[in-house]
Gaussian input, Z-matrix of N, CA and C with variables (Angstrom, degrees):
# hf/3-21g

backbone

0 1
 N
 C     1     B1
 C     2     B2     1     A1
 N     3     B3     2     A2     1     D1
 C     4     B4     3     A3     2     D2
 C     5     B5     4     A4     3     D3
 N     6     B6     5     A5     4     D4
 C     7     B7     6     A6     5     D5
 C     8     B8     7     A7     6     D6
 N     9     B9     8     A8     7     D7
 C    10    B10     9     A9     8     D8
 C    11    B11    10    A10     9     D9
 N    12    B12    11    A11    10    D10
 C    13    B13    12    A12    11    D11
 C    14    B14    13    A13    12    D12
 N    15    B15    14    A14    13    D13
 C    16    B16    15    A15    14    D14
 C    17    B17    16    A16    15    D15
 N    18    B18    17    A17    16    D16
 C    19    B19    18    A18    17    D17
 C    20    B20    19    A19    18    D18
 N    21    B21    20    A20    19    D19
 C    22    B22    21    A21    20    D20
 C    23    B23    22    A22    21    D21
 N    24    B24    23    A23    22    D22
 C    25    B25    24    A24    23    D23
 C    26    B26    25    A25    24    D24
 N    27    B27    26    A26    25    D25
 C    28    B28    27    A27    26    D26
 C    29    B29    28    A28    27    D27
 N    30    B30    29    A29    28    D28
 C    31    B31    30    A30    29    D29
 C    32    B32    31    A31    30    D30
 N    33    B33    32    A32    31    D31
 C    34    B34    33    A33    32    D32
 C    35    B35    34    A34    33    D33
 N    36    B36    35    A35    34    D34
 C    37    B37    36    A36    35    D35
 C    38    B38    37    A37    36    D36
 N    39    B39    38    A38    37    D37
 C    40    B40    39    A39    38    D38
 C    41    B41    40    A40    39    D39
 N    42    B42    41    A41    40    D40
 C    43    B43    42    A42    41    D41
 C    44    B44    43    A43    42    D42
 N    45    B45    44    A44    43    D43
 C    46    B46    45    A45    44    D44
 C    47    B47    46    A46    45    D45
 N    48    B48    47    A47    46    D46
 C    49    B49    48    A48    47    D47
 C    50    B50    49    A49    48    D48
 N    51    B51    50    A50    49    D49
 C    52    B52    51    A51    50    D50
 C    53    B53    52    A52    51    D51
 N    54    B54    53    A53    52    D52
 C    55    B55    54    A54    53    D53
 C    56    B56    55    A55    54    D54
 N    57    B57    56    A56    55    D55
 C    58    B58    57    A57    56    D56
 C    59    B59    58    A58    57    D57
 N    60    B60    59    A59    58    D58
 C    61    B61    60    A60    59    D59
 C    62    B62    61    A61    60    D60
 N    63    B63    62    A62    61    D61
 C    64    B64    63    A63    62    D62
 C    65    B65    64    A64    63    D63
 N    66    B66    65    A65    64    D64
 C    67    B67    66    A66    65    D65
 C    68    B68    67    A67    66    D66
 N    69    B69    68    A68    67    D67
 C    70    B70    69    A69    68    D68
 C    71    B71    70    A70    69    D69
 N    72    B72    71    A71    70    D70
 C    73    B73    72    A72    71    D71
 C    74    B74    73    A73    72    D72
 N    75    B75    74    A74    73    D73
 C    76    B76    75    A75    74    D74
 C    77    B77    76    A76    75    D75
 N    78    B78    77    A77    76    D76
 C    79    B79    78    A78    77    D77
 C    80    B80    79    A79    78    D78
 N    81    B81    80    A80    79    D79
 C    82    B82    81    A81    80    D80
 C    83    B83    82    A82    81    D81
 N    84    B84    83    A83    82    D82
 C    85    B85    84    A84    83    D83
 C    86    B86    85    A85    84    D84
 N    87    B87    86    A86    85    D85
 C    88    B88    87    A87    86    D86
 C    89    B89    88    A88    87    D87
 N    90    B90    89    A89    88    D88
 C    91    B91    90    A90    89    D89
 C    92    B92    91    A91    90    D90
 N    93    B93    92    A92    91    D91
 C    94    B94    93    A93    92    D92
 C    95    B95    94    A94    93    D93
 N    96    B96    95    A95    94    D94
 C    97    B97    96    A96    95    D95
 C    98    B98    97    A97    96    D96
 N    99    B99    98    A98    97    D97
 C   100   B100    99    A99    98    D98
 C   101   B101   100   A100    99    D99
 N   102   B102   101   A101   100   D100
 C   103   B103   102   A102   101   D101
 C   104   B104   103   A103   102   D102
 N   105   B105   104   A104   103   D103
 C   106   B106   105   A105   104   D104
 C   107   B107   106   A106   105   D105
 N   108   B108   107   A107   106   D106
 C   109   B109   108   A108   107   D107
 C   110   B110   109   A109   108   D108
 N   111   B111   110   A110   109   D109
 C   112   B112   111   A111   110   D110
 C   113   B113   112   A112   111   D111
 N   114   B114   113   A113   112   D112
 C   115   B115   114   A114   113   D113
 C   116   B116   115   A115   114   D114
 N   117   B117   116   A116   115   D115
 C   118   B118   117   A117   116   D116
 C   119   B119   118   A118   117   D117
 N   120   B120   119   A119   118   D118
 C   121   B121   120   A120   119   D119
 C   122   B122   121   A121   120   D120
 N   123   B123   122   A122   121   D121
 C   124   B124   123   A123   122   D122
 C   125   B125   124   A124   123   D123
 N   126   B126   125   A125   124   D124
 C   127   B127   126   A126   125   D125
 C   128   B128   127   A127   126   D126
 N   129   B129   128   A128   127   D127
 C   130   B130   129   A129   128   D128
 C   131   B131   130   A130   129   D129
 N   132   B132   131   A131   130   D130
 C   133   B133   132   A132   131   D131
 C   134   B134   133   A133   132   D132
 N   135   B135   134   A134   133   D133
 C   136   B136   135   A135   134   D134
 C   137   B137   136   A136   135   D135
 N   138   B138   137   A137   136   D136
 C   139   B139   138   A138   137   D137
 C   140   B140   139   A139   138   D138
 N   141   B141   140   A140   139   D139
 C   142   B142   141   A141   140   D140
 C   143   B143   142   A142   141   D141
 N   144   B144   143   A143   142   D142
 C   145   B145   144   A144   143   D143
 C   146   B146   145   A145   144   D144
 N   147   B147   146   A146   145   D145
 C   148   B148   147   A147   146   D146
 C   149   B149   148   A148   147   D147
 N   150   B150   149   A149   148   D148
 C   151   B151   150   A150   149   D149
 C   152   B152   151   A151   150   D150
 N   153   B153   152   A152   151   D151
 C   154   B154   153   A153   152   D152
 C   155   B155   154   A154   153   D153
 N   156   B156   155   A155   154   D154
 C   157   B157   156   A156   155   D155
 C   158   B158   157   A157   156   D156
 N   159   B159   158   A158   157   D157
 C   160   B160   159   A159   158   D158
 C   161   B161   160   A160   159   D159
 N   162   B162   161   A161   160   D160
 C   163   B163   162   A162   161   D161
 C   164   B164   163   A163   162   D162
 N   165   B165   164   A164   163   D163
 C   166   B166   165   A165   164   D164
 C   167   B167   166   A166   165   D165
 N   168   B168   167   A167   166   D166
 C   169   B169   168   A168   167   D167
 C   170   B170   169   A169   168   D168
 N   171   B171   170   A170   169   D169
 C   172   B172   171   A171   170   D170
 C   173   B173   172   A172   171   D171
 N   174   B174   173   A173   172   D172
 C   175   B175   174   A174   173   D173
 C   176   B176   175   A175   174   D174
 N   177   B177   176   A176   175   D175
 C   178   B178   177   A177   176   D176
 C   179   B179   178   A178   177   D177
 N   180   B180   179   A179   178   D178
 C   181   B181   180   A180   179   D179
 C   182   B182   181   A181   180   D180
 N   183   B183   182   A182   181   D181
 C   184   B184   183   A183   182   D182
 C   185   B185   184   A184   183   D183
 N   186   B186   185   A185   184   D184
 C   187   B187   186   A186   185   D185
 C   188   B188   187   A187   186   D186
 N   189   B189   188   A188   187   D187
 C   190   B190   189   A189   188   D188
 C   191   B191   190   A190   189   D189
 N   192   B192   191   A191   190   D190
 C   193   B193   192   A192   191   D191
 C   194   B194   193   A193   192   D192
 N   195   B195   194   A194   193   D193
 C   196   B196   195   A195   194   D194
 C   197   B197   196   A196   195   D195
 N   198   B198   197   A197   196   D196
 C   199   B199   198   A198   197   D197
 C   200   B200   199   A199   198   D198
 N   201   B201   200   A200   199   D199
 C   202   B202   201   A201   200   D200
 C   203   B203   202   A202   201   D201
 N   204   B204   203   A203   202   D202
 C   205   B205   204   A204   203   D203
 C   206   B206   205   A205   204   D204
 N   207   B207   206   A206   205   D205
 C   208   B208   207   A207   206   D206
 C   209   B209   208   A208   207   D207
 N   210   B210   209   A209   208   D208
 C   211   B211   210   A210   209   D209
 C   212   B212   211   A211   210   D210
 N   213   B213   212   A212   211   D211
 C   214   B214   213   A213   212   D212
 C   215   B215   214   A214   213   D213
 N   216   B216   215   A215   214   D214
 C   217   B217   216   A216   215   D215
 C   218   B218   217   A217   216   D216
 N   219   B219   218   A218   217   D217
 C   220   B220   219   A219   218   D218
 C   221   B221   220   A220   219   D219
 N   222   B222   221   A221   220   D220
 C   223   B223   222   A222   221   D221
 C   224   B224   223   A223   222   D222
 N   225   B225   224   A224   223   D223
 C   226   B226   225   A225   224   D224
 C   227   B227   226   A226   225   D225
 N   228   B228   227   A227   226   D226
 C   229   B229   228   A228   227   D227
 C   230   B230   229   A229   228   D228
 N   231   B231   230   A230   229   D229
 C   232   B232   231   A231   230   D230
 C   233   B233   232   A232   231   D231
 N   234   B234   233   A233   232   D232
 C   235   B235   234   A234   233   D233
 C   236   B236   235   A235   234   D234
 N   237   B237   236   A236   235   D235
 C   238   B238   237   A237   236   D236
 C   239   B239   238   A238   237   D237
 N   240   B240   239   A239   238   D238
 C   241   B241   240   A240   239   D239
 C   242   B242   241   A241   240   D240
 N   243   B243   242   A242   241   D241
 C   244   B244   243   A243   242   D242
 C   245   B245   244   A244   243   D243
 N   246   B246   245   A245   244   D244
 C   247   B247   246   A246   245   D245
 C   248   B248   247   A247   246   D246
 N   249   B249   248   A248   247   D247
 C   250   B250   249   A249   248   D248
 C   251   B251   250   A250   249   D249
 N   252   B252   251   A251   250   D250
 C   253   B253   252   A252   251   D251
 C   254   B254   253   A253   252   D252
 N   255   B255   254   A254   253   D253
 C   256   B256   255   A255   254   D254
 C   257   B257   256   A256   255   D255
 N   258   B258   257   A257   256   D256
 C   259   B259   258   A258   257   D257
 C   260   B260   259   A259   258   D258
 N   261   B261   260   A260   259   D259
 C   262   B262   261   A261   260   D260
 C   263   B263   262   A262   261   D261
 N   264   B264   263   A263   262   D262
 C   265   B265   264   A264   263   D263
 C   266   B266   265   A265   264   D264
 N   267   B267   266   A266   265   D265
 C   268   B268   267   A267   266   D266
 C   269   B269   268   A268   267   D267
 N   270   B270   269   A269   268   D268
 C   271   B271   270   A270   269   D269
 C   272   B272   271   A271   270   D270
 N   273   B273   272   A272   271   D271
 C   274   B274   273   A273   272   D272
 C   275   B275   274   A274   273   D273
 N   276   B276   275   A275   274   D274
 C   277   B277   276   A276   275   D275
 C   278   B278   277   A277   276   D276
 N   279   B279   278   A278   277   D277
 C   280   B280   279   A279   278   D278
 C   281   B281   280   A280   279   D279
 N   282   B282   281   A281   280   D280
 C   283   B283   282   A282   281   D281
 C   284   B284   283   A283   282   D282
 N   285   B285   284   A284   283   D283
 C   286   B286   285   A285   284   D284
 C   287   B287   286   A286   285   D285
 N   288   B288   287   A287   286   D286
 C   289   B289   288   A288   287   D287
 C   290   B290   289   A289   288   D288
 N   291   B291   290   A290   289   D289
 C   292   B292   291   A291   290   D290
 C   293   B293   292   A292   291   D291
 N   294   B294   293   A293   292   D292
 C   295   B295   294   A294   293   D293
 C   296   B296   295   A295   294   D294
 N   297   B297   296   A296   295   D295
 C   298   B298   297   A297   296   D296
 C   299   B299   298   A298   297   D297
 N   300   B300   299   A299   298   D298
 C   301   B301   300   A300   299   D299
 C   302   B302   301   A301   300   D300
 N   303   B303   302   A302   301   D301
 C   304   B304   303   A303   302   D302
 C   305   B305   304   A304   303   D303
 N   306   B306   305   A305   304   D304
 C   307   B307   306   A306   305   D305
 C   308   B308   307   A307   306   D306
 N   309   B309   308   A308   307   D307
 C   310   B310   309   A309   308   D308
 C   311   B311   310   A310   309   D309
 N   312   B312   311   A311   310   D310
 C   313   B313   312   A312   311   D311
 C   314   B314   313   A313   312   D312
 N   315   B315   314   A314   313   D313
 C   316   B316   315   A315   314   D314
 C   317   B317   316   A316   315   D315
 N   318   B318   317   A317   316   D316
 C   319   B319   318   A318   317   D317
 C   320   B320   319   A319   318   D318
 N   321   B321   320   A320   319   D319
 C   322   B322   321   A321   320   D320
 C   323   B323   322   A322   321   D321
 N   324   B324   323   A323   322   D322
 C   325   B325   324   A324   323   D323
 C   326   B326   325   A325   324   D324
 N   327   B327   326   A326   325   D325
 C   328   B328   327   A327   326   D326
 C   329   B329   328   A328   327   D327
 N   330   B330   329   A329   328   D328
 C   331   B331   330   A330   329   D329
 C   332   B332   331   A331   330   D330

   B1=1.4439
   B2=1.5227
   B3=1.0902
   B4=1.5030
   B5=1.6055
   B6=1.3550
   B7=1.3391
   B8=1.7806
   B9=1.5993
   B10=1.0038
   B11=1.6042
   B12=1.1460
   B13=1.5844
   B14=1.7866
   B15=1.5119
   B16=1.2132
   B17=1.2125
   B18=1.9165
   B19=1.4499
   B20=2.1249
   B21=1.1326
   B22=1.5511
   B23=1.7980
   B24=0.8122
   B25=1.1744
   B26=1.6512
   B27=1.5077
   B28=1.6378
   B29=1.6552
   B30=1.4694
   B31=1.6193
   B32=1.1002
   B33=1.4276
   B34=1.7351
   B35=1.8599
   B36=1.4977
   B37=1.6395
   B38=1.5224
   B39=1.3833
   B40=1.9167
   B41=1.2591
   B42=1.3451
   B43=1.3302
   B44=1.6779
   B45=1.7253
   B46=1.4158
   B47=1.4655
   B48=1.7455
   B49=1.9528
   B50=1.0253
   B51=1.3239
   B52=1.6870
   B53=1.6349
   B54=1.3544
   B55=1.4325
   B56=1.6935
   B57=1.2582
   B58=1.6790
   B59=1.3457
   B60=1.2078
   B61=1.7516
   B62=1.5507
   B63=1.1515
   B64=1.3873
   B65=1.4627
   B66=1.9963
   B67=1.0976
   B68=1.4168
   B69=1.5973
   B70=1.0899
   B71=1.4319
   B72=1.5146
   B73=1.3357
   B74=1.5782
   B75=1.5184
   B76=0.8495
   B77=1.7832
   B78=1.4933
   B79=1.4521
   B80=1.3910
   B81=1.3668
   B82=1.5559
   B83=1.5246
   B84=1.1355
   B85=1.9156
   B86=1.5152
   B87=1.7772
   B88=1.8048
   B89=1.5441
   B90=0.8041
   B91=1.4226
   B92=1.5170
   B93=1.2465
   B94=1.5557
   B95=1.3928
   B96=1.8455
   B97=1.5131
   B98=1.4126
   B99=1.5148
   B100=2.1606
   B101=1.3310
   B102=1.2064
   B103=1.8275
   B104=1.4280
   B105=1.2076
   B106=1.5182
   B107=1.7828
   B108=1.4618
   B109=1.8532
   B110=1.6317
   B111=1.4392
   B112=1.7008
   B113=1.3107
   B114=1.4543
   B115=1.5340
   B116=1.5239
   B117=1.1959
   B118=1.3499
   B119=1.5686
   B120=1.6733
   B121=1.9093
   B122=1.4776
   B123=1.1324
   B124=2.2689
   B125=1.4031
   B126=1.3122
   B127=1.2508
   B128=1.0805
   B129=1.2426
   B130=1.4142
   B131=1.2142
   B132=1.8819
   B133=1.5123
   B134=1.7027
   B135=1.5595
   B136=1.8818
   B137=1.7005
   B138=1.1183
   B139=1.8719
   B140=1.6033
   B141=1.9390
   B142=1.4961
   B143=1.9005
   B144=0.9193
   B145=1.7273
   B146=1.2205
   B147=1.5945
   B148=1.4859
   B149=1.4172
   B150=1.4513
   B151=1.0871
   B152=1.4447
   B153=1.5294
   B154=1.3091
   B155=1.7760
   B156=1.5648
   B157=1.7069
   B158=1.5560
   B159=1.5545
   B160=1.0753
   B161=1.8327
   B162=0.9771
   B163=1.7450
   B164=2.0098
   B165=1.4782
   B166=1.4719
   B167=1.7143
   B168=1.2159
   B169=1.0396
   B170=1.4088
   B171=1.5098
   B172=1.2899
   B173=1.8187
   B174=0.8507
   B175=1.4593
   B176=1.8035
   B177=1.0662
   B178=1.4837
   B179=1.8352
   B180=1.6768
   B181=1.1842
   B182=1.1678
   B183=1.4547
   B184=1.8348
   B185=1.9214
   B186=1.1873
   B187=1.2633
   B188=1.6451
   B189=1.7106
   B190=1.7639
   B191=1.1750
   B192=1.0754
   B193=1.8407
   B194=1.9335
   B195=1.2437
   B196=1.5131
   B197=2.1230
   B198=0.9546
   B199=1.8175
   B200=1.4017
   B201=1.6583
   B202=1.3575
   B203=1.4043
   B204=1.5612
   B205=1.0577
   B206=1.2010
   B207=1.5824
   B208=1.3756
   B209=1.5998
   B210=1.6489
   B211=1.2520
   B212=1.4297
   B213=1.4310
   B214=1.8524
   B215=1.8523
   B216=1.3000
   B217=0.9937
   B218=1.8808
   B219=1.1687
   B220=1.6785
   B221=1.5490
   B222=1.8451
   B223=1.3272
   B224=1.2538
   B225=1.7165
   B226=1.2985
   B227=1.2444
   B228=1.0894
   B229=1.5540
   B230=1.3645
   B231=1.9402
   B232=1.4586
   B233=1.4384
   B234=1.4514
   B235=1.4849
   B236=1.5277
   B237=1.1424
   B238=1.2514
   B239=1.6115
   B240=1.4503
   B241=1.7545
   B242=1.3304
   B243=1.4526
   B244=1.7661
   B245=1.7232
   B246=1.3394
   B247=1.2694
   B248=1.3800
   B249=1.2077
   B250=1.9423
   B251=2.0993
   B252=1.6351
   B253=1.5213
   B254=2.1618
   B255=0.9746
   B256=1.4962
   B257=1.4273
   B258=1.3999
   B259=1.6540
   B260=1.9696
   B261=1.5142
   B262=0.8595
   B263=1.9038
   B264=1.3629
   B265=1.2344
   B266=1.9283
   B267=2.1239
   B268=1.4321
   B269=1.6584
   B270=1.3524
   B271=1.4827
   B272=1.5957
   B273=1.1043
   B274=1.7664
   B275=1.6293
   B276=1.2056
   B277=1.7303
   B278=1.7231
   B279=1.4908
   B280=1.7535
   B281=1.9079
   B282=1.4783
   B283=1.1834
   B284=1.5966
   B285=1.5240
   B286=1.6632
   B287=1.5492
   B288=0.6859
   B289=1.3424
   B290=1.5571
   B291=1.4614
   B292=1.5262
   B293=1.5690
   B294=1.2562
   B295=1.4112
   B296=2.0380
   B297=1.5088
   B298=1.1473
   B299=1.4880
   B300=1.2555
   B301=1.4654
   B302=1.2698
   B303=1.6062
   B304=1.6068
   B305=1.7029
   B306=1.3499
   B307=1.4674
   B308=1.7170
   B309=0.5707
   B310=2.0447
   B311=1.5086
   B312=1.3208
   B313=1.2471
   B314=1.9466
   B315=1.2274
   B316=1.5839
   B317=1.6367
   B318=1.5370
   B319=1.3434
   B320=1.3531
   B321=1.2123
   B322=2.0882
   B323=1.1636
   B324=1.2185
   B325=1.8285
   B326=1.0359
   B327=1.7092
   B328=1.9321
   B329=1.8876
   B330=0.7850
   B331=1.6916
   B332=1.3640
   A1=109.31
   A2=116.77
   A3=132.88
   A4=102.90
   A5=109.86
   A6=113.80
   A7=108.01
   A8=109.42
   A9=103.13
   A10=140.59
   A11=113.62
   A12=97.42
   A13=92.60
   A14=114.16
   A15=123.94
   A16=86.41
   A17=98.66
   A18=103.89
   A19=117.06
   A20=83.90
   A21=94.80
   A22=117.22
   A23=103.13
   A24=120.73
   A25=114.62
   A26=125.16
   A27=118.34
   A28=91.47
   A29=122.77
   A30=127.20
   A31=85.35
   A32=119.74
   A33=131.63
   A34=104.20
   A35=106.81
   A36=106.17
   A37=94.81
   A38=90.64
   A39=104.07
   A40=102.62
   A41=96.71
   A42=129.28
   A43=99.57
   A44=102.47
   A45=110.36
   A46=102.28
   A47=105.62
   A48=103.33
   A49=116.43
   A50=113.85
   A51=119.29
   A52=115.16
   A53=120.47
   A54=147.81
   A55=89.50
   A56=125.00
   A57=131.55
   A58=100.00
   A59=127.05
   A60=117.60
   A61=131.34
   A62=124.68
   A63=141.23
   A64=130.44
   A65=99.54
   A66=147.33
   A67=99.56
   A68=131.28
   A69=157.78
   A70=103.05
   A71=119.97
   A72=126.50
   A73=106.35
   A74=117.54
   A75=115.03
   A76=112.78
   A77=132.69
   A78=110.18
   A79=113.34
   A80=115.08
   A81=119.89
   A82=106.71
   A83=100.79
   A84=89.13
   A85=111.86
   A86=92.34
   A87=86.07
   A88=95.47
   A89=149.84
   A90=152.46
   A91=108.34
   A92=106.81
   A93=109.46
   A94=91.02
   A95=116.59
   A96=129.24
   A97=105.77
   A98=89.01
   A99=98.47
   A100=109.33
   A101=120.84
   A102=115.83
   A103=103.46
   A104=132.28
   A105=131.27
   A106=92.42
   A107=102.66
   A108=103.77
   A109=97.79
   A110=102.59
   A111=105.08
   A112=107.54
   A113=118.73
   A114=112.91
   A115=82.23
   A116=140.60
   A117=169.18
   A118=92.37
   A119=107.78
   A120=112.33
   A121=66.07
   A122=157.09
   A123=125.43
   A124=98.83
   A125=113.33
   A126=106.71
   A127=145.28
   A128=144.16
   A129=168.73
   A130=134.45
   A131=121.59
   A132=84.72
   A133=99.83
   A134=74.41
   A135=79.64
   A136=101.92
   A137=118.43
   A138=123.86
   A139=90.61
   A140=82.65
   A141=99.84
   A142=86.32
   A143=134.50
   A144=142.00
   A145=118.43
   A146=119.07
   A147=114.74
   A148=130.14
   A149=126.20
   A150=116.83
   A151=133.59
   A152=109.14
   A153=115.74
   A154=115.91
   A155=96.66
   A156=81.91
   A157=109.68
   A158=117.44
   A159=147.75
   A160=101.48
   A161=107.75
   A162=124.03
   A163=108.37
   A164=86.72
   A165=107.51
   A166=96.98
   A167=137.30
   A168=147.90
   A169=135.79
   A170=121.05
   A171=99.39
   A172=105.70
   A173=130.25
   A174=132.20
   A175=104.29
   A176=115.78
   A177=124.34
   A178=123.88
   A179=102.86
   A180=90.62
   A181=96.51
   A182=123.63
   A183=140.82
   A184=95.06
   A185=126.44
   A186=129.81
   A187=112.48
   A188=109.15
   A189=103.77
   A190=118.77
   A191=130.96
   A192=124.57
   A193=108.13
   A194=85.53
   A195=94.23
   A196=103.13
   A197=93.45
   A198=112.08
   A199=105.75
   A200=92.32
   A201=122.43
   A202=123.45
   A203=125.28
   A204=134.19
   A205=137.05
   A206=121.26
   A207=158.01
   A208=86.16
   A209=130.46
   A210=116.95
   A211=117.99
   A212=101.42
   A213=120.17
   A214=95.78
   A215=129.22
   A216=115.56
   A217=139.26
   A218=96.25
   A219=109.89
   A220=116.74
   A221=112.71
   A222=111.11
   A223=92.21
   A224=144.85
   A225=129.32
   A226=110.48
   A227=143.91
   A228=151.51
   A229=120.84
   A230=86.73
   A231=104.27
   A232=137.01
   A233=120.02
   A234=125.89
   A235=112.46
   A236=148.12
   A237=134.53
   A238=145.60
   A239=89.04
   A240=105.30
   A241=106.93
   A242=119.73
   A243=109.66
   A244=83.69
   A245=144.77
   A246=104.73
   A247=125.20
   A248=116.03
   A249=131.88
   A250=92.40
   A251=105.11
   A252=90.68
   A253=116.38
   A254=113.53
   A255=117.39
   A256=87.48
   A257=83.36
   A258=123.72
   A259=118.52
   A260=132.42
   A261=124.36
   A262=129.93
   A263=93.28
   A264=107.31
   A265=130.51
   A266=69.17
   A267=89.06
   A268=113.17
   A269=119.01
   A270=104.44
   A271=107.99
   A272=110.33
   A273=110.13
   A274=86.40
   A275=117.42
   A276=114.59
   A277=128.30
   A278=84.39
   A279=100.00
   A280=106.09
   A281=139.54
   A282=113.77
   A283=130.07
   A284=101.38
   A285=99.73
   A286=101.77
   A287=145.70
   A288=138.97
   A289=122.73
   A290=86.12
   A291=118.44
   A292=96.60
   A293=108.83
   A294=119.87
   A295=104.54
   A296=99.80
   A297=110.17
   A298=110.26
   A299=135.43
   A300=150.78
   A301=111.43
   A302=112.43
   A303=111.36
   A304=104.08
   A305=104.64
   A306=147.69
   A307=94.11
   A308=123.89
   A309=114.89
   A310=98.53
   A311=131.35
   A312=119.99
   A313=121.76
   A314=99.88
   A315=89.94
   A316=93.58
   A317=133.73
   A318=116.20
   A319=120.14
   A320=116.39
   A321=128.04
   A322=85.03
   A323=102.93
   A324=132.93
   A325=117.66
   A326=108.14
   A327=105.38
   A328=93.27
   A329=117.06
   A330=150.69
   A331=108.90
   D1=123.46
   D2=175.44
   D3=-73.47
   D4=135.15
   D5=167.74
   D6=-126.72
   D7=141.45
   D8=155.67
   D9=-104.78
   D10=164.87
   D11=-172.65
   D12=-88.64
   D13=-171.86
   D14=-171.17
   D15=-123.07
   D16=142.85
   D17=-177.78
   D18=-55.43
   D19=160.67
   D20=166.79
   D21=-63.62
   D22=165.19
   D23=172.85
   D24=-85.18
   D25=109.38
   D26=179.22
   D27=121.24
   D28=-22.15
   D29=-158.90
   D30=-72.06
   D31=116.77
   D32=151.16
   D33=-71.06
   D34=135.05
   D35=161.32
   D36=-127.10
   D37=112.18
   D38=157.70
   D39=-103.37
   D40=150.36
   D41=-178.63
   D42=-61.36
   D43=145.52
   D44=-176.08
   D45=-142.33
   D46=111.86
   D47=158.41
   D48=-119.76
   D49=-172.29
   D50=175.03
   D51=-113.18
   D52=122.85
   D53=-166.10
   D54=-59.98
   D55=108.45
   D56=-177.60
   D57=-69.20
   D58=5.58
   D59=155.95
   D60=-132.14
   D61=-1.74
   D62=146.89
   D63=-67.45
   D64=-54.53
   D65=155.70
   D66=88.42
   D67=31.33
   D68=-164.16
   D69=-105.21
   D70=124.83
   D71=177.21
   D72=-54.73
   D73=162.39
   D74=148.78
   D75=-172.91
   D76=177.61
   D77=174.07
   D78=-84.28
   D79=169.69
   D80=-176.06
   D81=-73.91
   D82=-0.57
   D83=174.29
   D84=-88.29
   D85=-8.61
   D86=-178.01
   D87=-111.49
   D88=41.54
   D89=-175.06
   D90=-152.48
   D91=144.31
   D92=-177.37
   D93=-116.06
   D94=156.66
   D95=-179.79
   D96=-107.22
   D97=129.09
   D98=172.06
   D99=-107.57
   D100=161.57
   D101=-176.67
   D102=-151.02
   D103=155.96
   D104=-164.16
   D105=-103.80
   D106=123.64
   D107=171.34
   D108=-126.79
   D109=140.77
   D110=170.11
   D111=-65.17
   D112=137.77
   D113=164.31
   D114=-122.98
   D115=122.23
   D116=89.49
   D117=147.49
   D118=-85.41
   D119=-168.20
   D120=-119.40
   D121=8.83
   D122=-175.83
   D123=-132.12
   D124=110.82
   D125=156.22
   D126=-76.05
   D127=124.57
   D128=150.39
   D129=-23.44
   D130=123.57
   D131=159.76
   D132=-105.51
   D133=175.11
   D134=-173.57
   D135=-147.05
   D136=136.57
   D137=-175.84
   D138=-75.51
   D139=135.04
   D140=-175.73
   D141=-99.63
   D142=89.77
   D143=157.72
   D144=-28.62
   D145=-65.28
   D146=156.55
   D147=-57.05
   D148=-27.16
   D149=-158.36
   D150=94.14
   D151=-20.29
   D152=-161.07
   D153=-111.38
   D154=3.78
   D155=-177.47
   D156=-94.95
   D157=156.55
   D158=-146.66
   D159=-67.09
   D160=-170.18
   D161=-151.67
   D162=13.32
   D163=-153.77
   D164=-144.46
   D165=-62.90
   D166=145.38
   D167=161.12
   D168=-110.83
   D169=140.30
   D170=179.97
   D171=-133.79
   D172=171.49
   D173=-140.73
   D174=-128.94
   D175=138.63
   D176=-179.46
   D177=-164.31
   D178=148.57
   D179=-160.98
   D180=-87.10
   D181=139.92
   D182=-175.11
   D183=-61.68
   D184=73.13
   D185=166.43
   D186=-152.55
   D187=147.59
   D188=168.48
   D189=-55.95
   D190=-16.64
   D191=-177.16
   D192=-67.65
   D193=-51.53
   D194=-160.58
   D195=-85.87
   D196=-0.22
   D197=175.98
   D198=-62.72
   D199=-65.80
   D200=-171.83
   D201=-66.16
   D202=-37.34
   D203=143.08
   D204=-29.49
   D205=-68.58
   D206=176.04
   D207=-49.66
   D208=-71.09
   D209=-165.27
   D210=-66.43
   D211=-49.67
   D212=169.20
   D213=-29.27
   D214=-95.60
   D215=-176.66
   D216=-55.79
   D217=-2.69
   D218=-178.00
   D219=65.44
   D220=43.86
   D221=-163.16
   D222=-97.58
   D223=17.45
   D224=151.51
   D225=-66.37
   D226=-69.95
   D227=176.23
   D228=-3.12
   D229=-75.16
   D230=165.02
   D231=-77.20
   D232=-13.13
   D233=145.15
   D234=-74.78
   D235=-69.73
   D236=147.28
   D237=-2.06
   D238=-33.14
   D239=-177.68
   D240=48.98
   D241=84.16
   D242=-152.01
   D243=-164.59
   D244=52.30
   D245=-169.79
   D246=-106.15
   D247=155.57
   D248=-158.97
   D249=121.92
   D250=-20.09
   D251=-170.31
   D252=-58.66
   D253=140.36
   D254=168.82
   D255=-133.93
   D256=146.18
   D257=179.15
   D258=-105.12
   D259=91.25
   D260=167.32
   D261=-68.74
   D262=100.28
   D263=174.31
   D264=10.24
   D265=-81.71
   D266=-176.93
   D267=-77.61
   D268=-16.95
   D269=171.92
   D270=-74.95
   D271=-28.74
   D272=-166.33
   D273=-67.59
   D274=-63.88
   D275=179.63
   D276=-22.18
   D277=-55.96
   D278=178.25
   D279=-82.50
   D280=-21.05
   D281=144.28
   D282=-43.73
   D283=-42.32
   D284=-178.75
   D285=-92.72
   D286=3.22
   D287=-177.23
   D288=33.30
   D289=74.03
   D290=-175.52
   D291=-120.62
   D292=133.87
   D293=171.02
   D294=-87.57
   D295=128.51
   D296=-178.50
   D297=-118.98
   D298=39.16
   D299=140.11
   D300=-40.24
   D301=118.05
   D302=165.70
   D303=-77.95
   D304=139.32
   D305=172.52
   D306=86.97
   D307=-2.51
   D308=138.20
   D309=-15.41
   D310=146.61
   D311=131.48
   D312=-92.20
   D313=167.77
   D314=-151.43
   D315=-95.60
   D316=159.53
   D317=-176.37
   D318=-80.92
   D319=135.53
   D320=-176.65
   D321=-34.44
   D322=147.12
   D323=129.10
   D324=-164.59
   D325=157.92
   D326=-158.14
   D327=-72.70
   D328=154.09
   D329=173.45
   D330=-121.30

């Protein structure tokens, strides 16, 4: 029988997902949340900013690399559970207000 100990005392647990276009862990303070909303008959994704609006969410790092990825493979849909959803690039870009210019360099983060 495996036992565990109980955390320490001072042990912070942040929350940890994976960026649906890197697919690289990371905490939710470094990841922004997208969520699929109908805008008329096509649904959408759209950045949840707070964090707090309702159904399924899926998580991504606010940069062009992982934009481009995420759509390239169509992993909103299927993280979303949404399908017919497509994701336009450049609108998802201009919610986060990330510049998506080729020869930009894209912003660090450890990998």
């Amino acid at each position: 029988m495996v036992q565990r100990s109980a955390p320490t005392a001072g042990t912070d647990h942040r929350p940890v997902r994976m960026c649906v276009g890197c697919r690289r862990r990371a905490e939710t303070s470094e990841l922004v949340r997208v969520v699929a909303q109908q805008r008329g008959d096509v649904p959408r994704v759209v950045v949840d900013s707070a964090k707090t609006m309702p159904g399924r969410g899926a998580w991504l790092h606010a940069d062009a690399e992982c934009i481009s990825a995420a759509t390239r493979r169509r992993a909103f849909a299927a993280a979303l559970r949404t399908p017919g959803l497509t994701a336009d690039p450049d609108d998802l870009a201009e919610q986060l207000g990330v510049v998506t210019h080729q020869g930009m360099a894209p912003r660090s983060r450890n990998r």
